[in-house]
Each structure stands twice: as structure tokens, then as C-alpha cells.
C-alpha positions in Angstrom: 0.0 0.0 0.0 2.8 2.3 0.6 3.8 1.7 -3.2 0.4 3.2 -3.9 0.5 6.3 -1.5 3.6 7.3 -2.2 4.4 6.9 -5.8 7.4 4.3 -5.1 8.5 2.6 -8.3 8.7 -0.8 -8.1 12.2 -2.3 -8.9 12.0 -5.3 -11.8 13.3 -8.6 -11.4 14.8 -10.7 -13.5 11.4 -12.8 -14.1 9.8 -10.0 -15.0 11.8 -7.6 -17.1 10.0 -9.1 -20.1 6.2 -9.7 -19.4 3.4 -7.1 -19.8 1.4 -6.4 -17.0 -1.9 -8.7 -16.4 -5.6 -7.5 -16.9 -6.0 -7.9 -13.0 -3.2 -5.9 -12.5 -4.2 -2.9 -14.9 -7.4 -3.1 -13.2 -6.3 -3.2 -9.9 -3.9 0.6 -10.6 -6.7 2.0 -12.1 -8.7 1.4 -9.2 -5.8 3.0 -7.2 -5.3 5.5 -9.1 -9.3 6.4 -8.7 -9.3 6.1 -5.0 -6.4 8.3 -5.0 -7.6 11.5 -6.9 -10.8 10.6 -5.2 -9.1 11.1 -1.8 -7.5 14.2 -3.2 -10.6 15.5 -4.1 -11.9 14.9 -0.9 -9.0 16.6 1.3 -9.1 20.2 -1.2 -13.0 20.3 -0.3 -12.0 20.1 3.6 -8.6 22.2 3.5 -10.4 25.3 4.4 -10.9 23.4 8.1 -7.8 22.5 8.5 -5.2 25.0 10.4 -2.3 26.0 8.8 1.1 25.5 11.0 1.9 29.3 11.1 -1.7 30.0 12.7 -1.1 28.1 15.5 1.7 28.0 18.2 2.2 24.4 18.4 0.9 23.0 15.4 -3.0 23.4 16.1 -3.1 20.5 17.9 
């Protein structure tokens, strides 16, 4: 999952330097990539409620 949040490329193996990627696997980025614009979508609606660090002394917290 932290592959997903993060963006980290995956590092090829020798077994798989040459195959293309499976229809379960296409599907299953696409569906990450969904959930993750839809959480992105989801936090720039909210920002306005969040406090920025500067506005509070210890981090608004």
C-alpha cells in the first residue's frame, strides 16, 4: 500500500523484465489510481478546516 500512496517505483526482477502487465493488474492501478484522486478530491474540499502550522503556536493540535 505504501507503493500506492507514495508513488514508489517498483524495482523489476529478472522474471519479469520481459512480461506485460496482467488485466487484473491494470485493473487493480486503475482502481488505485481512482481512490487516489478521489481522496484528493476529498481533502481540497476540507482544507479550508484545516489550520495551517503558522496560525497556531504548536501546530494546532
Amino acid at each position: 500500500m505504501v507503493a500506492v500512496t507514495y508513488g514508489v517505483a517498483p524495482t523489476a526482477d529478472s522474471k519479469s523484465a520481459g512480461k506485460a502487465k496482467g488485466v487484473f493488474t491494470m485493473m487493480f492501478e486503475a482502481i488505485a489510481a481512482s481512490q487516489m484522486k478521489r481522496a484528493e478530491r476529498e481533502i481540497a474540499h476540507y482544507k479550508d478546516l484545516v489550520a495551517k502550522v503558522e496560525d497556531e503556536p504548536f501546530g494546532g493540535w
